[in-house]
mmCIF file of the N, C-alpha and C atoms, coordinates in Angstrom:
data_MODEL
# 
_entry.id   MODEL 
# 
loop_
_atom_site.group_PDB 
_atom_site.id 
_atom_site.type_symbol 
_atom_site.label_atom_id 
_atom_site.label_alt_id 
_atom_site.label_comp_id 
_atom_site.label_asym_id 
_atom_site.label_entity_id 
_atom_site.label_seq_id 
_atom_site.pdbx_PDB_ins_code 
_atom_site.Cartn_x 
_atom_site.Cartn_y 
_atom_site.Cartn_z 
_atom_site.occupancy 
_atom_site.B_iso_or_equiv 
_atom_site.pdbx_formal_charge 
_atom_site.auth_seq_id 
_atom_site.auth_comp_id 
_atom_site.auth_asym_id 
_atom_site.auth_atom_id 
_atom_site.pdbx_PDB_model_num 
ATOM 1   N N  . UNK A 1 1  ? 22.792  2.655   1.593   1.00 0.00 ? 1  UNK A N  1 
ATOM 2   C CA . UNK A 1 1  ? 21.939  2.238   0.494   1.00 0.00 ? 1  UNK A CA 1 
ATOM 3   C C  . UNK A 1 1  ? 21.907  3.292   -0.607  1.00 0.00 ? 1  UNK A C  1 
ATOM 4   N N  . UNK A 1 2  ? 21.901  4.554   -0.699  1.00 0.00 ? 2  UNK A N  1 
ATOM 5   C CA . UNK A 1 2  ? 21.956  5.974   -1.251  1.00 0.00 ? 2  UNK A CA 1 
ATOM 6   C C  . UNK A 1 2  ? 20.299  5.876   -1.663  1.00 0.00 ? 2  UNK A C  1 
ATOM 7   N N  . UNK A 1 3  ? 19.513  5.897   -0.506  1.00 0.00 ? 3  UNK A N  1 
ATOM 8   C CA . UNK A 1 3  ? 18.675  6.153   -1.470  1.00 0.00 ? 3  UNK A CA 1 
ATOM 9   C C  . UNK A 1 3  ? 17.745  7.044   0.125   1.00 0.00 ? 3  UNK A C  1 
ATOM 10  N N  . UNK A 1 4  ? 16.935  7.822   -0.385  1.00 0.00 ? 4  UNK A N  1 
ATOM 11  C CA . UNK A 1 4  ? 15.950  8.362   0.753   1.00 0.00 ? 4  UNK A CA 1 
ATOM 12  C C  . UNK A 1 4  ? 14.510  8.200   0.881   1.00 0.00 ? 4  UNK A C  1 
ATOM 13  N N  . UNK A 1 5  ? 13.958  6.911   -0.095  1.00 0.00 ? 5  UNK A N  1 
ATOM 14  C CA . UNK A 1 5  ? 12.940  7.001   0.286   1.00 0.00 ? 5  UNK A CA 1 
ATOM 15  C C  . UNK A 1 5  ? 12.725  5.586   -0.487  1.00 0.00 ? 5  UNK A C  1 
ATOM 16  N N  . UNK A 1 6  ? 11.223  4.752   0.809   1.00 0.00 ? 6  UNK A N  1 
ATOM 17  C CA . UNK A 1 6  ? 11.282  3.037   -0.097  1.00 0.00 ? 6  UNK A CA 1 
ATOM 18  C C  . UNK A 1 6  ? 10.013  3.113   -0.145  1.00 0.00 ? 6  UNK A C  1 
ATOM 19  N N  . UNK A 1 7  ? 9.858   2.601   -1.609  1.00 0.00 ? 7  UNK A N  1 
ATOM 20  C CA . UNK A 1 7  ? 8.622   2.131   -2.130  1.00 0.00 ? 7  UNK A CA 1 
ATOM 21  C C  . UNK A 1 7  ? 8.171   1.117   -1.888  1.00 0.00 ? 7  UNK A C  1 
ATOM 22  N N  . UNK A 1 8  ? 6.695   0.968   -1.132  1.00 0.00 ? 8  UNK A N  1 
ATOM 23  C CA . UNK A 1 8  ? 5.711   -0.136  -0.756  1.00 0.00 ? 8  UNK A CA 1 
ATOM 24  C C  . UNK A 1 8  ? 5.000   -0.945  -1.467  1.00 0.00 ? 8  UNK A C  1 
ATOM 25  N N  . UNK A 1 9  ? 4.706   -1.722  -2.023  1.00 0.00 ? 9  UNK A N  1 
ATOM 26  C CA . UNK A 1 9  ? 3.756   -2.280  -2.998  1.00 0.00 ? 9  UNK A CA 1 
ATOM 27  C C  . UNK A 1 9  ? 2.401   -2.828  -2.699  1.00 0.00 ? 9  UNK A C  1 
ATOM 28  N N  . UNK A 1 10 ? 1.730   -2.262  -2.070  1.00 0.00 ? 10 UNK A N  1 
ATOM 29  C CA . UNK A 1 10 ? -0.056  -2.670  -1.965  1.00 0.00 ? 10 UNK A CA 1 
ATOM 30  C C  . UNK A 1 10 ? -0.277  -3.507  -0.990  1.00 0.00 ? 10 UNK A C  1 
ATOM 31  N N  . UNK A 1 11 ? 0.738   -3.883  0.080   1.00 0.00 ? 11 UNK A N  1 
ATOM 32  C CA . UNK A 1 11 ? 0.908   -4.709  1.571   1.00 0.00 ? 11 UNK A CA 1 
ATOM 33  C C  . UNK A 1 11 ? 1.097   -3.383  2.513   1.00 0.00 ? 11 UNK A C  1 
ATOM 34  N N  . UNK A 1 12 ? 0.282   -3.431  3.377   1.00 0.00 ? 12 UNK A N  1 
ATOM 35  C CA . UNK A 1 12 ? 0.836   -3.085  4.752   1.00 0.00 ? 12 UNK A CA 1 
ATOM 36  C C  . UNK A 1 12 ? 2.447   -3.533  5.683   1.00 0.00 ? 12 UNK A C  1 
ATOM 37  N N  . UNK A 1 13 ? 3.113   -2.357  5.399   1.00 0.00 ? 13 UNK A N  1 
ATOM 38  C CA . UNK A 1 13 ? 4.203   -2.401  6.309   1.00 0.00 ? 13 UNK A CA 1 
ATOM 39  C C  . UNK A 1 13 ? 3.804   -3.108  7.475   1.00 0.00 ? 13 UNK A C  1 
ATOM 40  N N  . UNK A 1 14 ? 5.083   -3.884  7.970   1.00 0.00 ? 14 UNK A N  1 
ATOM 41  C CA . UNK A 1 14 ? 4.874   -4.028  9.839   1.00 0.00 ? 14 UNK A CA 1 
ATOM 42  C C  . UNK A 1 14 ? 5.136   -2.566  10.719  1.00 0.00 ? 14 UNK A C  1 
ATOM 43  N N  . UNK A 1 15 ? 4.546   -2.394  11.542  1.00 0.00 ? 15 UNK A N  1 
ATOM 44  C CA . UNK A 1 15 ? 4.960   -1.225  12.324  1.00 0.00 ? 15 UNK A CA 1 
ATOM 45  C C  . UNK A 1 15 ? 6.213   -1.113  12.820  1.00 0.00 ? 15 UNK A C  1 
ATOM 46  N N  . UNK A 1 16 ? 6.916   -2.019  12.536  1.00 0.00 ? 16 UNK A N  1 
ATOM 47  C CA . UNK A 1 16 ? 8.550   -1.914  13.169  1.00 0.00 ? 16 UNK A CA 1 
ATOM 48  C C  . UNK A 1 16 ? 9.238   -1.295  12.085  1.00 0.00 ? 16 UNK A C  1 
ATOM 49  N N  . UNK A 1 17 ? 8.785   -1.505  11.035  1.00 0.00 ? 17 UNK A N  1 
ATOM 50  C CA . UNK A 1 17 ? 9.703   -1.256  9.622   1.00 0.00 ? 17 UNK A CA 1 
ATOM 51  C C  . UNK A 1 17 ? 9.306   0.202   10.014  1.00 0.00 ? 17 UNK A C  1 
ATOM 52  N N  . UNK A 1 18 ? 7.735   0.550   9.835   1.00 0.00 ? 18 UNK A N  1 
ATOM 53  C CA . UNK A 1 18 ? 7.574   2.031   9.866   1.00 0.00 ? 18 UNK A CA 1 
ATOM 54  C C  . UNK A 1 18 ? 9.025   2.848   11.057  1.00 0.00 ? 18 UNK A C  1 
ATOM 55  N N  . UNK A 1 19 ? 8.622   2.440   12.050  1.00 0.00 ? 19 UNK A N  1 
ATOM 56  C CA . UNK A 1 19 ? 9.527   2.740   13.235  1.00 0.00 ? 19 UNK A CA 1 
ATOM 57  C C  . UNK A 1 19 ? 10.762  3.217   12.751  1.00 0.00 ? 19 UNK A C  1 
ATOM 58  N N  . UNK A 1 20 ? 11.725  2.050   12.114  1.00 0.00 ? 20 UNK A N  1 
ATOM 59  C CA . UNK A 1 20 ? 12.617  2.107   11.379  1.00 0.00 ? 20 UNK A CA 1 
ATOM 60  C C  . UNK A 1 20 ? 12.993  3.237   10.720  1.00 0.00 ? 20 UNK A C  1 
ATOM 61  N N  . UNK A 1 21 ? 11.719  3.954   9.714   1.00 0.00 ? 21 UNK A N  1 
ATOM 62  C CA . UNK A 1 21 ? 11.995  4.247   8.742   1.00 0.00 ? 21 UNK A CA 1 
ATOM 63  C C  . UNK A 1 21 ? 11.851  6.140   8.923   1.00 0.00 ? 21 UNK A C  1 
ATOM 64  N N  . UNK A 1 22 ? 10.787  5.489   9.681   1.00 0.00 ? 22 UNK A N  1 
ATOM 65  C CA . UNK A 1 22 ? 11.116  7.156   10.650  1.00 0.00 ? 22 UNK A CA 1 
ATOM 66  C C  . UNK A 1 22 ? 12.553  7.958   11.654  1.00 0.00 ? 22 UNK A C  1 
ATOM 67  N N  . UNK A 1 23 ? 12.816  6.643   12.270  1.00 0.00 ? 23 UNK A N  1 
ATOM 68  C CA . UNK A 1 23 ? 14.218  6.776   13.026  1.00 0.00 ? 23 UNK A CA 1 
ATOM 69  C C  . UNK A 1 23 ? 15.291  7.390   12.264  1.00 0.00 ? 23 UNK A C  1 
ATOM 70  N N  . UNK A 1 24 ? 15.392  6.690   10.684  1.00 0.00 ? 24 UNK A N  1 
ATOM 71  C CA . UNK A 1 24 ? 16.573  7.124   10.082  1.00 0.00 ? 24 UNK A CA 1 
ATOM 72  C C  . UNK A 1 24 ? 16.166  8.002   9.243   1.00 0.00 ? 24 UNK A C  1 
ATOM 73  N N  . UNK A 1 25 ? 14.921  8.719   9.100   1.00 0.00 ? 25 UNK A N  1 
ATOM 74  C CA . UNK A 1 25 ? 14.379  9.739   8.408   1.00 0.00 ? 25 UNK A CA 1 
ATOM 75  C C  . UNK A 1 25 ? 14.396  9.082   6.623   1.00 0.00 ? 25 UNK A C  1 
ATOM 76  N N  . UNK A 1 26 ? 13.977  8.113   6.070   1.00 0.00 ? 26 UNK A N  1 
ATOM 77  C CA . UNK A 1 26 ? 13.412  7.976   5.000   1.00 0.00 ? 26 UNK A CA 1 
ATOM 78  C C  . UNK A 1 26 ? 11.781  7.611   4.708   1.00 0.00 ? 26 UNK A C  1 
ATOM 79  N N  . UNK A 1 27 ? 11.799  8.300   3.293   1.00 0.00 ? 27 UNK A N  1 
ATOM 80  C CA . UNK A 1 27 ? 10.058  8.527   3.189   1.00 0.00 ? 27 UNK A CA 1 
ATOM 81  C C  . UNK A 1 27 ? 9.627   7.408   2.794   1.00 0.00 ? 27 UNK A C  1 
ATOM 82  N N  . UNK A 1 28 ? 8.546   6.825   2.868   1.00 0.00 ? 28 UNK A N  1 
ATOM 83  C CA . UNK A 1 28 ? 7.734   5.696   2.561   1.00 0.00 ? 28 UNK A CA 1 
ATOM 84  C C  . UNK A 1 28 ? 6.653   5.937   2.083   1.00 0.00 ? 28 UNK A C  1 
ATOM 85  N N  . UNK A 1 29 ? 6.668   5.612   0.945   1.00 0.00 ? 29 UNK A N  1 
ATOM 86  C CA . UNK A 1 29 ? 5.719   5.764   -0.098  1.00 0.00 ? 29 UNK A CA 1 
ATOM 87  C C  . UNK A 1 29 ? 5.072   4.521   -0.236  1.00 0.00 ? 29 UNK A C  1 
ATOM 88  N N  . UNK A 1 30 ? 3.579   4.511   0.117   1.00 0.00 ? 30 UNK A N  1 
ATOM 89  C CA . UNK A 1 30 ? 3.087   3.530   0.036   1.00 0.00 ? 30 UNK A CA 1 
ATOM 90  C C  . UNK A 1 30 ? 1.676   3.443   -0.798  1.00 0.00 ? 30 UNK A C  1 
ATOM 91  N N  . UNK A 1 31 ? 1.825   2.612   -2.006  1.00 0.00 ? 31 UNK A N  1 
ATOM 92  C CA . UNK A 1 31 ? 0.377   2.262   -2.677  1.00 0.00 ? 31 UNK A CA 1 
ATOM 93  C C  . UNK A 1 31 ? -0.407  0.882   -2.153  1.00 0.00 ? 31 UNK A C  1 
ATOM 94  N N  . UNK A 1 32 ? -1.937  1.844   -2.151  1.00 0.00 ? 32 UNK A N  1 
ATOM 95  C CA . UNK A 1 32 ? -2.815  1.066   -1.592  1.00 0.00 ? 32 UNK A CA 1 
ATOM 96  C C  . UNK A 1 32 ? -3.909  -0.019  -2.534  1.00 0.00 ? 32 UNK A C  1 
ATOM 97  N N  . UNK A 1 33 ? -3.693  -0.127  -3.529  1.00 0.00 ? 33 UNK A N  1 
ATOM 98  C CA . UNK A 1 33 ? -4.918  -0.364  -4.278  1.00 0.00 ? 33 UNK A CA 1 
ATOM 99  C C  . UNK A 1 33 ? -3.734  -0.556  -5.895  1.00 0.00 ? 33 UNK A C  1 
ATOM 100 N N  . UNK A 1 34 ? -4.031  -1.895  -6.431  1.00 0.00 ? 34 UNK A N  1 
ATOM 101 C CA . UNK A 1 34 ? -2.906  -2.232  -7.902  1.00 0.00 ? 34 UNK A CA 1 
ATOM 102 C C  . UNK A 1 34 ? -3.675  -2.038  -9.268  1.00 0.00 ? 34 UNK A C  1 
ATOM 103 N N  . UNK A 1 35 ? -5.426  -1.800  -8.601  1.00 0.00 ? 35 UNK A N  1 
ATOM 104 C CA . UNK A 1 35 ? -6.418  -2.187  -9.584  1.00 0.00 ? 35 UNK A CA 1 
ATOM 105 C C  . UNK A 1 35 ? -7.181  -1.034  -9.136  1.00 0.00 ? 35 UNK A C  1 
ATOM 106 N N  . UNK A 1 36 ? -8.194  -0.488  -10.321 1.00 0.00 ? 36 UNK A N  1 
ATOM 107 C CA . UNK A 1 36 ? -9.531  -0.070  -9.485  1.00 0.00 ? 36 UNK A CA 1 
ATOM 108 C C  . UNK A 1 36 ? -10.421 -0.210  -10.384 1.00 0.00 ? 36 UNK A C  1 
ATOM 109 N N  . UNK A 1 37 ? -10.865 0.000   -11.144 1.00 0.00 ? 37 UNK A N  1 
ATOM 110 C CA . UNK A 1 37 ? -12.184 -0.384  -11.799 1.00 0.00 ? 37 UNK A CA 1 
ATOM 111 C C  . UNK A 1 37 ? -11.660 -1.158  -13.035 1.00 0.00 ? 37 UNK A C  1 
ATOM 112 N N  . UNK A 1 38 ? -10.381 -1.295  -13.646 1.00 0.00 ? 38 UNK A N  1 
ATOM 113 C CA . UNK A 1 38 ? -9.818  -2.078  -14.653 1.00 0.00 ? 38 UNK A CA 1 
ATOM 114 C C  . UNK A 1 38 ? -9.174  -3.026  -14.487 1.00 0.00 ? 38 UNK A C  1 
ATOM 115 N N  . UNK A 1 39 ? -9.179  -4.315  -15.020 1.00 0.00 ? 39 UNK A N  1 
ATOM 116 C CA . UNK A 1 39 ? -8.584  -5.037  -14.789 1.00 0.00 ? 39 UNK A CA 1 
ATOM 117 C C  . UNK A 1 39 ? -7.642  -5.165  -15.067 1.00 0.00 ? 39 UNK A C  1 
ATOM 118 N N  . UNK A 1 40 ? -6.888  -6.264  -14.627 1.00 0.00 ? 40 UNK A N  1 
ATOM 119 C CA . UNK A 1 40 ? -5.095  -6.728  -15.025 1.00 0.00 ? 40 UNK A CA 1 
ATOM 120 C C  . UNK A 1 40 ? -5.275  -8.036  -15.012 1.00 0.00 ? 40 UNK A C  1 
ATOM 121 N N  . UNK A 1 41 ? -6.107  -8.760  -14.116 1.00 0.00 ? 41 UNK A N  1 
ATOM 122 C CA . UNK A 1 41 ? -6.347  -10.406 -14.742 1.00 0.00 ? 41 UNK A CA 1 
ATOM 123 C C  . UNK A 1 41 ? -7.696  -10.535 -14.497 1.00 0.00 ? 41 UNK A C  1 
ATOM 124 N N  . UNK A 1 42 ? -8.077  -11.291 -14.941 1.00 0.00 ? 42 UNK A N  1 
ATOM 125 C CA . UNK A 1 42 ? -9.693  -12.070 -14.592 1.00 0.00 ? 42 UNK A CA 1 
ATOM 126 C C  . UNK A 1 42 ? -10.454 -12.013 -13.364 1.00 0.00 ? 42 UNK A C  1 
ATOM 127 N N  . UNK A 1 43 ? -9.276  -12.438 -12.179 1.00 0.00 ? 43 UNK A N  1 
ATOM 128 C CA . UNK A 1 43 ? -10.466 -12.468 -11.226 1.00 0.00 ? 43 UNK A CA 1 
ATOM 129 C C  . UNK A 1 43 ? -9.298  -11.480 -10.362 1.00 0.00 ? 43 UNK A C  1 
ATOM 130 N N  . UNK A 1 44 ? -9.241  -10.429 -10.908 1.00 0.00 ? 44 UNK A N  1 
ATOM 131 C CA . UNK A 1 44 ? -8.392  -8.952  -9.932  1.00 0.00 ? 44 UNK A CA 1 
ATOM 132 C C  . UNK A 1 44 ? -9.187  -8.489  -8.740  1.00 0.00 ? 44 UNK A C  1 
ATOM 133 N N  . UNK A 1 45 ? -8.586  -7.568  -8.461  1.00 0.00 ? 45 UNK A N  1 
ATOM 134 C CA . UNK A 1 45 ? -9.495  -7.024  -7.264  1.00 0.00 ? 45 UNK A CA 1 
ATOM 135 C C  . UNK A 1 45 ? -10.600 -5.960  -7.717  1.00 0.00 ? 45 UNK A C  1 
ATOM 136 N N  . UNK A 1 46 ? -10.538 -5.848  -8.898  1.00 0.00 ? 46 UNK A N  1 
ATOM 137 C CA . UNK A 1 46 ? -11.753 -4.865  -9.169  1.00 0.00 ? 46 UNK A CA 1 
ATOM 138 C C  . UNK A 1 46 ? -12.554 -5.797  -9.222  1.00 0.00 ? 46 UNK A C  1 
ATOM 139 N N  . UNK A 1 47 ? -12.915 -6.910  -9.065  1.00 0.00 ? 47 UNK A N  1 
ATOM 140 C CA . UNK A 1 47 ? -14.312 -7.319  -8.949  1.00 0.00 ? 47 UNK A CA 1 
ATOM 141 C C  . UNK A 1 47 ? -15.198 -7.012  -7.793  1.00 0.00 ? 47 UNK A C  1 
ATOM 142 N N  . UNK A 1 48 ? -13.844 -6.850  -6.384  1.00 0.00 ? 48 UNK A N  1 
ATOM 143 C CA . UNK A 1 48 ? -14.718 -6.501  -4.970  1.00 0.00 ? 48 UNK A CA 1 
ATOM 144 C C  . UNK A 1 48 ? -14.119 -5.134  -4.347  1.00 0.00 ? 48 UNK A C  1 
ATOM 145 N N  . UNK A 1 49 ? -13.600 -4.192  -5.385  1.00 0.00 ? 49 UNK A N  1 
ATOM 146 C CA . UNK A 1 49 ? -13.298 -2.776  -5.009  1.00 0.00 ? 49 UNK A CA 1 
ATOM 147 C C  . UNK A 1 49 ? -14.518 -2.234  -4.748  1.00 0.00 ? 49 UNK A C  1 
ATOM 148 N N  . UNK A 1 50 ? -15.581 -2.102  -5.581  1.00 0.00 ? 50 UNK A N  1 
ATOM 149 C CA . UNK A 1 50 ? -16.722 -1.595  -4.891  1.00 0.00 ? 50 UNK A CA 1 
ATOM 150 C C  . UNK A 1 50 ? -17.548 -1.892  -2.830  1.00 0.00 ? 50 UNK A C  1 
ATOM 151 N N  . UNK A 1 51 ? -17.199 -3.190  -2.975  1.00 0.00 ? 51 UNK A N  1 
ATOM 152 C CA . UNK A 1 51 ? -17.543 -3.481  -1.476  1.00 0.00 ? 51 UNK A CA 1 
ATOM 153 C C  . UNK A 1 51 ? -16.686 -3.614  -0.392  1.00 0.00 ? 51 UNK A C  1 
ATOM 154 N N  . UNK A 1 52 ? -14.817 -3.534  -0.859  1.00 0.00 ? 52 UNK A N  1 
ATOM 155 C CA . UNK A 1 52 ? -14.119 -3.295  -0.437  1.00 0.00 ? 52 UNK A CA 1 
ATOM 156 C C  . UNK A 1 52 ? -13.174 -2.060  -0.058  1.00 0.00 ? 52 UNK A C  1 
ATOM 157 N N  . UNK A 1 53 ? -13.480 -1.125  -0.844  1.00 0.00 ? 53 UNK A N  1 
ATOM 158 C CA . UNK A 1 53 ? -12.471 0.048   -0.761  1.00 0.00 ? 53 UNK A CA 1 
ATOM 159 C C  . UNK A 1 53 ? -12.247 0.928   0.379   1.00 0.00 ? 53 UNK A C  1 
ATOM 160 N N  . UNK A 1 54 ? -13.580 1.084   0.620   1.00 0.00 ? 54 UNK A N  1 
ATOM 161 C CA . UNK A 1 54 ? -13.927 1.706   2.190   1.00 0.00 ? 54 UNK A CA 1 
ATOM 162 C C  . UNK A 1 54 ? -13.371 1.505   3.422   1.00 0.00 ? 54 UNK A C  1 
ATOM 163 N N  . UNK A 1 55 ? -13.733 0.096   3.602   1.00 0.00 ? 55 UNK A N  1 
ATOM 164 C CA . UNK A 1 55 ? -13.082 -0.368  4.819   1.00 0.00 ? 55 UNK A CA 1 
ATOM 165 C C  . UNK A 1 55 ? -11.294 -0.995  4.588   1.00 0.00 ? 55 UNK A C  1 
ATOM 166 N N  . UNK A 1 56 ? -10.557 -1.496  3.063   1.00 0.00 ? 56 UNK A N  1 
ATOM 167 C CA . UNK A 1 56 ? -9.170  -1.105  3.304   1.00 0.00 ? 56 UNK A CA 1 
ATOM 168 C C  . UNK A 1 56 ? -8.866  -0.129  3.131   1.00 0.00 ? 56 UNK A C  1 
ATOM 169 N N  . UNK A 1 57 ? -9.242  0.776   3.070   1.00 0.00 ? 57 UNK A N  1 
ATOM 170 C CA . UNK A 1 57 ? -9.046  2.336   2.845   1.00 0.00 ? 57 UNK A CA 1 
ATOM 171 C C  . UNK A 1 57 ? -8.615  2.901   4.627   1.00 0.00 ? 57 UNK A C  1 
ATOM 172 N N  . UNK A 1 58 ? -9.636  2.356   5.338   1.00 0.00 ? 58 UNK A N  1 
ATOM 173 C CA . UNK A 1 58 ? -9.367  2.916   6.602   1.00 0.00 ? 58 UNK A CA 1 
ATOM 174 C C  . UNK A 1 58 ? -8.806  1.706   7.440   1.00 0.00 ? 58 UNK A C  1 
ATOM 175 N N  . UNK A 1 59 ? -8.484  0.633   7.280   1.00 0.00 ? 59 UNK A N  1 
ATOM 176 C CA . UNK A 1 59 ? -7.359  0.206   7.975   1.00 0.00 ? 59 UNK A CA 1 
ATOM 177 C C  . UNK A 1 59 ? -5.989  0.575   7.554   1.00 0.00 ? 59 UNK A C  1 
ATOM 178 N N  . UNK A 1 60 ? -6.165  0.459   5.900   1.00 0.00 ? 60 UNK A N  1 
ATOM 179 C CA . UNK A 1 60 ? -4.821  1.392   5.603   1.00 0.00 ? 60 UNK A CA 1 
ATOM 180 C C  . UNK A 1 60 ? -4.400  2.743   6.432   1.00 0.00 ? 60 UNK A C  1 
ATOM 181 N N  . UNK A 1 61 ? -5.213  3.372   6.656   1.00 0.00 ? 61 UNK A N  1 
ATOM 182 C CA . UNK A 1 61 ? -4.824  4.767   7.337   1.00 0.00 ? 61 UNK A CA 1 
ATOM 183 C C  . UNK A 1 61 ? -4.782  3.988   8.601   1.00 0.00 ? 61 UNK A C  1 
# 
């Protein structure tokens, strides 16, 4: 592929991919959050970042 490291987009990997990605030693960069207090459309996720962040914050980890 030439590349060493894959970018995530605001989904949780499956744990097999992680597996994967460790096996062949590339980094995974993963963003958690597309929004946070500004919007990008009308009904974004900053409307429920305040009552949400916490708890996907720690399933993310």
């Amino acid at each position: 592929m030439g590349v060493n490291a894959i970018r995530m987009a605001h989904k949780p990997p499956a744990p097999e991919f992680l597996d994967l990605t460790d096996e062949v030693g590339f980094l995974v960069v993963n963003e958690i959050f597309h929004v946070w207090e500004r919007k990008k459309t009308p009904l974004d996720f900053h409307l429920i970042l305040p009552d949400w962040y916490e708890q996907d914050v720690r399933a993310f980890i």
